[in-house]
C-alpha positions in Angstrom: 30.2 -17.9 29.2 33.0 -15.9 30.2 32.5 -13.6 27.2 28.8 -13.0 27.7 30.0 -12.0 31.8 32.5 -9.4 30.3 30.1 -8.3 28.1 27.5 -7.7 30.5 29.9 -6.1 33.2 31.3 -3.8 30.5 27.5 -2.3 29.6 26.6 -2.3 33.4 30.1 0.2 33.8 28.9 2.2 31.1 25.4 2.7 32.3 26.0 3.2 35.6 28.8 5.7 35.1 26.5 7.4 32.4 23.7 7.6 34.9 26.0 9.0 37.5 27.3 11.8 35.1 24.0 12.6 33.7 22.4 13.0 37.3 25.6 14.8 38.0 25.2 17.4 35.3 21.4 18.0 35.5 22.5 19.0 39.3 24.9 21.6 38.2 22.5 22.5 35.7 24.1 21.4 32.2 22.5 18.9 30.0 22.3 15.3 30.9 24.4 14.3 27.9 27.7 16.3 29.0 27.4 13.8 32.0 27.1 11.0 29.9 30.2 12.0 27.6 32.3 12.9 30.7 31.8 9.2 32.2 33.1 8.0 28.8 35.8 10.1 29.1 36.7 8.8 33.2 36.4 5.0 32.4 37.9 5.1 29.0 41.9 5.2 27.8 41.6 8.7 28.9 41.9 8.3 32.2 40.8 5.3 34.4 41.4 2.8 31.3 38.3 0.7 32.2 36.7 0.1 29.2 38.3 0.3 25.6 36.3 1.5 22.6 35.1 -2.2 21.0 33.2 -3.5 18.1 30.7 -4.3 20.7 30.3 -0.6 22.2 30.2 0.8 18.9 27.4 -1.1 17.8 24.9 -0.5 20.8 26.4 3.5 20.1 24.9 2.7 16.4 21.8 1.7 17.6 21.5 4.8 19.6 22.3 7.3 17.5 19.7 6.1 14.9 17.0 5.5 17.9 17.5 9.5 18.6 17.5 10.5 15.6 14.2 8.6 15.0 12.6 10.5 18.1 14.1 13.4 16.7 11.7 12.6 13.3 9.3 11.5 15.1 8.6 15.2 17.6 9.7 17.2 14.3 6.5 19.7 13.1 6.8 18.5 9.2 4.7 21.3 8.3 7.6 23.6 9.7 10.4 22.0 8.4 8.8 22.4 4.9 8.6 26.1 5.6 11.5 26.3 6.8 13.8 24.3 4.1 15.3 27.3 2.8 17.2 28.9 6.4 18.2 25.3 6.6 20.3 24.7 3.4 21.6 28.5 3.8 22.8 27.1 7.4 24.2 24.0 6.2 26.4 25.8 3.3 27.7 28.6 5.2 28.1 26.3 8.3 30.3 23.7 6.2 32.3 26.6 3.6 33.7 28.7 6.7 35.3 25.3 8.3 36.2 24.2 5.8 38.6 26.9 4.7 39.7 27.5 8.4 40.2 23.9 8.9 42.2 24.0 5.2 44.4 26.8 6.1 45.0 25.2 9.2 46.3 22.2 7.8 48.3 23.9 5.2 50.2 26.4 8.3 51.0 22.9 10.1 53.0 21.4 6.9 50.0 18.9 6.2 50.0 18.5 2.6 47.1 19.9 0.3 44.8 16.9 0.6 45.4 16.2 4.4 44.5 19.6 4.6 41.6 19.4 2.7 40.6 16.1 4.2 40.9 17.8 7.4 38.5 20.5 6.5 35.8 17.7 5.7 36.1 16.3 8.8 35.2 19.5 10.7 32.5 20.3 7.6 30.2 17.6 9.4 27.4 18.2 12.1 26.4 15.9 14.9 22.9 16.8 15.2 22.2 13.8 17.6 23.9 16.2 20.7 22.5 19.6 19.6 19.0 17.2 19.9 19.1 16.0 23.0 19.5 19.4 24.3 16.6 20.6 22.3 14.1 17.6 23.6 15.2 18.1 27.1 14.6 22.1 27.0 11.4 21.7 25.1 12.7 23.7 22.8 13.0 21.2 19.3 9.6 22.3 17.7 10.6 26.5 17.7 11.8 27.7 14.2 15.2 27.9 15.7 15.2 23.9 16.5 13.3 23.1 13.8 16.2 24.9 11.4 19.0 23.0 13.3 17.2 20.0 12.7 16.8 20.1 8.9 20.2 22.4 8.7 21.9 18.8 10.2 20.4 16.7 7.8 21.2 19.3 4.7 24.8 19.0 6.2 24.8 15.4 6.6 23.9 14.6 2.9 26.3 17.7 1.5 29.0 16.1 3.7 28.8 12.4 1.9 28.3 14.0 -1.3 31.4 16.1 -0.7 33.1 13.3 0.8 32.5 11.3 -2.0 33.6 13.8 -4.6 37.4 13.8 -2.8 37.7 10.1 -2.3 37.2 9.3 -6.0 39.5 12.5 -6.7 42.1 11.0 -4.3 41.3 7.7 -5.3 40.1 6.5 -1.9 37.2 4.9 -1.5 34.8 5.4 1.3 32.6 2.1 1.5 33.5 -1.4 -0.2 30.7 -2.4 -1.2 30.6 1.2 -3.6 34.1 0.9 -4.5 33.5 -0.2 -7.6 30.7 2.3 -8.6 31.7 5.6 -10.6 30.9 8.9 -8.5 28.1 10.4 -10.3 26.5 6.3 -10.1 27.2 6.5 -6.4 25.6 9.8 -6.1 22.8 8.8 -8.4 22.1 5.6 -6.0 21.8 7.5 -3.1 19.6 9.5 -4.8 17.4 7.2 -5.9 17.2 5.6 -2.6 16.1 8.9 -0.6 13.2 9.3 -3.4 12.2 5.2 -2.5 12.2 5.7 1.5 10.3 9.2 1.0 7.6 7.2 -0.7 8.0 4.4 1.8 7.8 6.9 4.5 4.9 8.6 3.2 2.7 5.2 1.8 4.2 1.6 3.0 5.7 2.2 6.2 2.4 3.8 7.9 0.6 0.8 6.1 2.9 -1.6 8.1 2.4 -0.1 11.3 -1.1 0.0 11.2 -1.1 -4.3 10.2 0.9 -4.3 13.2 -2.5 -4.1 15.1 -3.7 -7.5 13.5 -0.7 -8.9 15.6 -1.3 -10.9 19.0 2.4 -10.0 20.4 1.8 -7.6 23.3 4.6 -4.7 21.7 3.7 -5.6 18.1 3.8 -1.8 17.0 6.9 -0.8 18.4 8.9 -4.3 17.4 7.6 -3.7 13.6 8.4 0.2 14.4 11.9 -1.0 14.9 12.2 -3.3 12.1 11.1 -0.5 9.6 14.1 2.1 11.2 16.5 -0.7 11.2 15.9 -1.1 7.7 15.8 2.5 6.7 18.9 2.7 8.7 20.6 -0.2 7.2 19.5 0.9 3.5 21.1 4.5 3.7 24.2 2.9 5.3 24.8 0.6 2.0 24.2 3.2 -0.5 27.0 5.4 1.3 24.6 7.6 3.2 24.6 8.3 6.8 22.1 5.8 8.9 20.9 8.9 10.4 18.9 10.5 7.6 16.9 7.0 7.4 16.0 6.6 10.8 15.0 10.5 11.0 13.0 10.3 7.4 10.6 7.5 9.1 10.4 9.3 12.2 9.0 12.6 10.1 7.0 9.8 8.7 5.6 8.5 11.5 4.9 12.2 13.0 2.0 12.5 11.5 0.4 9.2 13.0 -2.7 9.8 15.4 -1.3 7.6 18.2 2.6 8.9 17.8 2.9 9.7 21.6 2.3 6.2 22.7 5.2 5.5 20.3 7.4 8.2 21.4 6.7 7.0 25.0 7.7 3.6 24.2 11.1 4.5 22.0 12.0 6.6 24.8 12.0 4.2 27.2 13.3 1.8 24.9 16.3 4.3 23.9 17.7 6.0 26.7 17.3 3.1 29.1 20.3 1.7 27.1 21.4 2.4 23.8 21.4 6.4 23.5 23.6 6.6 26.9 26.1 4.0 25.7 26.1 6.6 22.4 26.8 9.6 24.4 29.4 7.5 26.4 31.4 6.0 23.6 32.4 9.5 22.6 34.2 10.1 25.3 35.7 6.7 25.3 37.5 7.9 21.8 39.3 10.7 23.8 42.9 10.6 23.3 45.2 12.2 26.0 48.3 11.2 24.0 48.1 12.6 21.1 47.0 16.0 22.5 49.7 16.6 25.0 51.9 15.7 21.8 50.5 18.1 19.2 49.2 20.7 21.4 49.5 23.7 19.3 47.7 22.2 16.3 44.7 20.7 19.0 44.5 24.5 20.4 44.3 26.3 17.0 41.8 23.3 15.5 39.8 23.5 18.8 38.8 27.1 18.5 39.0 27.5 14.7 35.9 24.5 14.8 34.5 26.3 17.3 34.2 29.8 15.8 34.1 28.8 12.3 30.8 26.9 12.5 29.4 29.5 15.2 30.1 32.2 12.6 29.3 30.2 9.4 26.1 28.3 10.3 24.8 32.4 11.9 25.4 34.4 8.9 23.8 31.7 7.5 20.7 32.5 9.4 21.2 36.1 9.3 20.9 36.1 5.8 17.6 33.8 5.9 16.4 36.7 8.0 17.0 35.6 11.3 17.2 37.6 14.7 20.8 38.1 15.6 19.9 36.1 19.3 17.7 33.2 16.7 20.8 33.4 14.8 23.0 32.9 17.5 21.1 29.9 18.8 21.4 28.3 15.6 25.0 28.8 15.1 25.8 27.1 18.5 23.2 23.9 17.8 25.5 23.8 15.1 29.0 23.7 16.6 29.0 19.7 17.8 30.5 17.3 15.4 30.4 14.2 17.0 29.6 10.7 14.5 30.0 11.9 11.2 33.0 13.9 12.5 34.5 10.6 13.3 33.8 8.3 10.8 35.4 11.0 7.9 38.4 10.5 10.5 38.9 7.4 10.6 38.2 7.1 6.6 41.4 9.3 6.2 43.3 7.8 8.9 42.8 4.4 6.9 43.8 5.9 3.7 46.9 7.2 5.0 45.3 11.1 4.6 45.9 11.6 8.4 48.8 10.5 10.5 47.9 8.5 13.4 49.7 11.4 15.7 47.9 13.6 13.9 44.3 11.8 14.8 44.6 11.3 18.0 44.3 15.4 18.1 41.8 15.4 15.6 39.8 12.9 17.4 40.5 14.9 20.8 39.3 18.1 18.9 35.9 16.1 17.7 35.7 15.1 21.4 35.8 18.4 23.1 33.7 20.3 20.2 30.6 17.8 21.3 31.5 18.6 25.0 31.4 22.7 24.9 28.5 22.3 22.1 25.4 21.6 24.5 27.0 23.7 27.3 27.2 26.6 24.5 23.5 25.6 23.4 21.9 25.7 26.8 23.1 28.9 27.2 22.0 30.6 24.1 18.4 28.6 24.9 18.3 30.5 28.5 19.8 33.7 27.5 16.8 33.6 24.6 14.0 32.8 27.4 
């Protein structure tokens, strides 16, 4: 009993500082979520040392990523995100090349060896398009080309990121999930691929199918319960084949898109999402922030701070530049680009486990990952309004 009581006074803290911070910031005119990220930040180890990141908190934070990213799916315009494939992979190459190589060279200058350095540059490769959407959604601005390339640019990003990641850790001989361990690369890569081919026809024939028996039921929220059961277990099925549990959440949500009634679900996810798990999401990224390790290595968190910064800005807009882009659409893109956030994280902590980052060294990695997916929506807003 005493367990459930800390439990429930930990998520009350976090909510009620997250709905503080986001009223806070929609005052002063920034997007809600820089509130939200800041209130992690003041009750975590960074400063009041309230609440320490937990297997708990990261699990609602799990839960609301892949929520978002479903709502994401689910307001995306499929028929312009087919057209507009080709800007998105020329985004998501150049935006993961030119960080890479800054990141790289970065490591190299600071005496980290050559596969730190390069683990290092796949850390700041990755994309948190969960941030750059909440700013699009709460702007009105995710169904323009520009959101609509950010959107499948992430999701490009996200699956060249595991395939990349998985190229080094069988290189290095790390491994990035157990239960694929045992599995040769190109069987690992093969298995992924065959389960994005099974959830696109599941997206496209069963899962639609399943929604609409949901009707039969007597429950009084039978379509969105079986709604959740079906992203739960797109989620949970790109998770075990080593993808992120973003791309299956977001492929059902492109599925359901097309669905007569998708409003009603929309409205209900909404509700559903940010009442609890997409703030405690946004929160638990600022609990990660490390004040430590910053003031320790601060050179090395300056010079990674604005190499991420500019080397995804510049990357991810030549990238649209040379899809044909406007230099302001460009722009735009670029900075819907600059967060890394989740995936950011998770490649950190794989190489902190495998001894490919010092723990001195991730604390500033980790600070770096922190402050990116802080400037990110501030940076995003602004190329939105300077645009309108």
């Amino acid at each position: 009993m005493e367990l459930i009581m800390q439990i429930m006074g930990i998520l009350c803290l976090i909510l009620l500082f997250a709905l503080i911070g986001g009223q806070i910031a929609n005052r002063c005119g920034l997007p809600a979520v820089i509130g939200e990220l800041l209130a992690g930040i003041v009750i975590g180890p960074a400063m009041l040392n309230w609440v320490q990141p937990s297997g708990l908190i990261k699990s609602f934070s799990d839960i609301g990523v892949v929520l978002l990213m479903f709502l994401a799916g689910l307001e995306s315009d499929l028929a312009i995100l087919k057209k507009l494939w080709k800007p998105s992979f020329l985004v998501a190459t150049f935006g993961m090349v030119v960080p890479i190589v800054i990141a790289y060279l970065t490591g190299i200058a600071f005496k980290f060896s050559q596969t730190e350095s390069l683990f290092l540059g796949i850390t700041f490769a990755a994309t948190s398009v969960s941030i750059s959407v909440a700013v699009l959604q709460e702007m009105k601005k995710l169904e323009t080309k520009e959101g609509m390339t950010i959107l499948g640019a992430a999701v490009v990003d996200d699956l060249l990121s595991v395939i990349l990641l998985s190229v080094v850790s069988s290189v290095t001989g790390t491994h990035t999930d157990s239960a694929n361990a045992n599995l040769g690369l190109g069987l690992t890569l093969l298995l992924q691929l065959v389960y994005l081919v099974i959830l696109l026809a599941a997206s496209i024939w069963l899962f639609p199918r399943m929604l609409k028996l949901s009707e039969r039921f007597l429950l009084p929220a039978a379509k969105p319960l079986v709604t959740i059961i079906i992203v739960l277990l797109a989620a949970f099925g790109a998770e075990k084949v080593g993808l992120s549990n973003v791309i299956g959440a977001f492929f059902v949500g492109l599925a359901f898109s097309r669905l007569p009634d998708k409003q009603k679900l929309q409205k209900s996810f909404t509700d559903i999402g940010y009442s609890l798990f997409i703030p405690i999401f946004f929160a638990s990224i600022g609990l990660e922030m490390s004040i430590t390790g910053i003031f320790k290595d601060g050179l090395l968190f300056i010079v990674l701070f604005v190499g991420s910064v500019i080397s995804k800005l510049v990357g991810a807009s030549v990238g649209a530049k040379v899809a044909g882009f406007s230099s302001s659409s460009a722009y735009q893109v670029g900075t819907g680009m600059i967060s890394r956030g989740e995936m950011a994280l998770v490649v950190a902590q794989i190489g902190l486990s495998n001894h490919l980052l010092a723990p001195a060294a991730y604390s500033t990695v980790v600070g770096v990952i922190v402050l990116t997916t802080l400037i990110a929506p501030i940076m995003l807003k602004g190329a939105l309004m300077k645009k309108r």
